[in-house]
N, C-alpha and C positions, 0 to 999 in steps of 0.2 A: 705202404703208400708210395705211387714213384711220382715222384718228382723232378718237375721240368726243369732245369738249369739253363737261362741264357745270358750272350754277353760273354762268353769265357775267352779268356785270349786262347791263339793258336798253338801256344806250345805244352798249355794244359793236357796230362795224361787222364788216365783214366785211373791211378792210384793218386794227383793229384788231386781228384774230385771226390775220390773215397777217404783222405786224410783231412779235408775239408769239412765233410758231413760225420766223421767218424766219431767228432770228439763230443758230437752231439748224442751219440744214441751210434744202437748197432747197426753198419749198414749192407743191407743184403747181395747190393751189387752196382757199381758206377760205371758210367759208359759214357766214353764222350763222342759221340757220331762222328762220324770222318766222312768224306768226299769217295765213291764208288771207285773212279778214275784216278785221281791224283795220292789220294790215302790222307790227303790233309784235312786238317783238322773242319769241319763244317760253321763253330761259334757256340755249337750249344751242347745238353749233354742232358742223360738223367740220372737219377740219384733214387734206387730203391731202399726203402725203410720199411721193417717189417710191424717197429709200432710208430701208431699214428702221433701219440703225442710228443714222441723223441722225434719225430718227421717233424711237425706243427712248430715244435722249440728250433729247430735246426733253421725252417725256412726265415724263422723271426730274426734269428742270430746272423743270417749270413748273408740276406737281401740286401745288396747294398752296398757288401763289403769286398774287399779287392781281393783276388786273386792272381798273381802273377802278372801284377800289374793293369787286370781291367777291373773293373766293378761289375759282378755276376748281378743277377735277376732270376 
């Protein structure tokens, strides 16, 4: 399942958003989009999961919850 991630603060990595979703189930691959031009961070990200109900628990557990100081979605 990939999963949308928005809301992330700017200095969120892309192993910050795989430790996040990790403790939930295995994650296949985290990616926090960056800016073409600048390289900076965009605000969102996705989060692949290869099973659906370790995805399903993860979105339940983390919607909401803070990240590096924002509240992801």
């Amino acid at each position: 399942m990939n999963i949308y991630v928005g809301k992330i603060a700017y200095e969120v990595t892309d192993e910050d958003l795989r430790g996040a979703f990790d403790v939930h189930g295995e994650v296949a691959s985290a990616t926090v989009i960056l800016d073409k031009y600048s390289g900076r961070s965009r605000g969102f990200g996705f989060v692949e999961m290869s099973n659906n109900s370790e995805a399903e628990a993860a979105i339940e557990a983390l919607n909401g919850t803070e990240l590096k100081g924002r509240r992801i979605v």
